[in-house]
C-alpha positions in Angstrom: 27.8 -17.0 -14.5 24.2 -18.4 -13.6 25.3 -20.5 -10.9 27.6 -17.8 -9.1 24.3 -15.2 -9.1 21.8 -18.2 -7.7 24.6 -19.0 -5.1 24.9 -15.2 -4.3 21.2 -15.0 -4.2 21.2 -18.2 -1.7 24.0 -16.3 0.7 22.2 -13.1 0.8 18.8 -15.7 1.8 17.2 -14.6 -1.2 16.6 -18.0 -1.8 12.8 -17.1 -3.2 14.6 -14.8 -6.0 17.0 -17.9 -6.3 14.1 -20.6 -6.8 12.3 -17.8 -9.3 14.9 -17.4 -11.2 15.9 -20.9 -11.9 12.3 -21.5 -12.9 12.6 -18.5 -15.6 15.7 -20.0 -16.7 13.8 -23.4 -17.2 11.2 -22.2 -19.1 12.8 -19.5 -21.2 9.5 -19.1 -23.7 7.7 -18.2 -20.6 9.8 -14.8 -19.6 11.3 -13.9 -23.1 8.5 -11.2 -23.8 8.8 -9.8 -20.2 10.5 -6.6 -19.9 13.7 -6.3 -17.3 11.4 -4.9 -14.7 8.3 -7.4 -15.5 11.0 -10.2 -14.6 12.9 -8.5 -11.7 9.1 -7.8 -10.0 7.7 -11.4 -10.8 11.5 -12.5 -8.8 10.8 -10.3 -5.7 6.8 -11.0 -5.7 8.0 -14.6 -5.4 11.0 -13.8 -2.7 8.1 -11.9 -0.6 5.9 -14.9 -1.1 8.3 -17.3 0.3 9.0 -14.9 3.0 5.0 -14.5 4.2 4.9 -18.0 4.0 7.6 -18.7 6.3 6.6 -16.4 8.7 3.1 -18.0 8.3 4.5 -21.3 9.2 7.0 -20.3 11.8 4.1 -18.2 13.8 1.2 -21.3 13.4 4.0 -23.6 14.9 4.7 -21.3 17.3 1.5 -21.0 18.5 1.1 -24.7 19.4 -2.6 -25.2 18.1 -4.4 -28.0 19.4 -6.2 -28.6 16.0 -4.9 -28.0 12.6 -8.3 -26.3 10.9 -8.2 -24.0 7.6 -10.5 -22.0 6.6 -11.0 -24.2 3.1 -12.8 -26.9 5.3 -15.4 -24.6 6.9 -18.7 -26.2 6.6 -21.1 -23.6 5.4 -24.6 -25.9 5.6 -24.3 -26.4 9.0 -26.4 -24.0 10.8 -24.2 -21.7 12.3 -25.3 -18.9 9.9 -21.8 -18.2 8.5 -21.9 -16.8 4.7 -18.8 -18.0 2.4 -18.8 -14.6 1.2 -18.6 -13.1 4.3 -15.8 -15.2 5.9 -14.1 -15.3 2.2 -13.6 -11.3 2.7 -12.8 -11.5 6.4 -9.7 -14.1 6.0 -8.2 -12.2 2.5 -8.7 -9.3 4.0 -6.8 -7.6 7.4 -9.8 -5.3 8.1 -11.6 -7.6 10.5 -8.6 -6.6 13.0 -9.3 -3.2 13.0 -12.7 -3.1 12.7 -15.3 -3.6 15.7 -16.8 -7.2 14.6 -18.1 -9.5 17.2 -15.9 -12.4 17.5 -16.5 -15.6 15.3 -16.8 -18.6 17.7 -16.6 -21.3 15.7 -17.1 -25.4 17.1 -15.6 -27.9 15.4 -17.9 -31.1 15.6 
């Protein structure tokens, strides 16, 4: 019965929910004391994960980058003035789209 609903899951490209789900079923005394709903959301948090991530991928790819830089290998001694906290709550955060910042320009040495 498992193995029909993760192959269902995998045709309908759920494959998130399918890789969730075969984790909860490998660690059972992990999920037992999760309600129906606790497990169903914790299956479609991970589906949407997979999904953002994807789409993270595909779009970096996309846009052909010369450099491969993330934002976990800023240097913040150098002196360019940037504050972790501030470029912390710019990147986890879409507001520095909407809002009127001044643009970051950022060398990479």
């Amino acid at each position: 019965m498992i193995e029909q609903t993760l192959s269902q899951l995998r045709q309908l490209k759920l494959s998130g929910m399918a890789s969730a789900l075969q984790t909860q079923l490998e660690q059972p005394g992990t999920y037992e004391g999760l309600a129906f709903t606790e497990r169903l959301q914790l299956l479609v948090d991970h589906e949407d994960q997979e999904r953002n991530q994807r789409k993270q991928e595909r779009l970096i790819g996309a846009a052909k980058f010369k450099l491969k830089a993330h934002a976990k290998d800023l240097d913040y001694q150098a002196a360019r003035g940037l504050q972790q906290s501030q470029m912390a709550s710019l990147l986890l955060t879409p507001r520095y789209l909407k809002a009127k910042l001044p643009k970051l320009k950022i060398s990479i040495e």
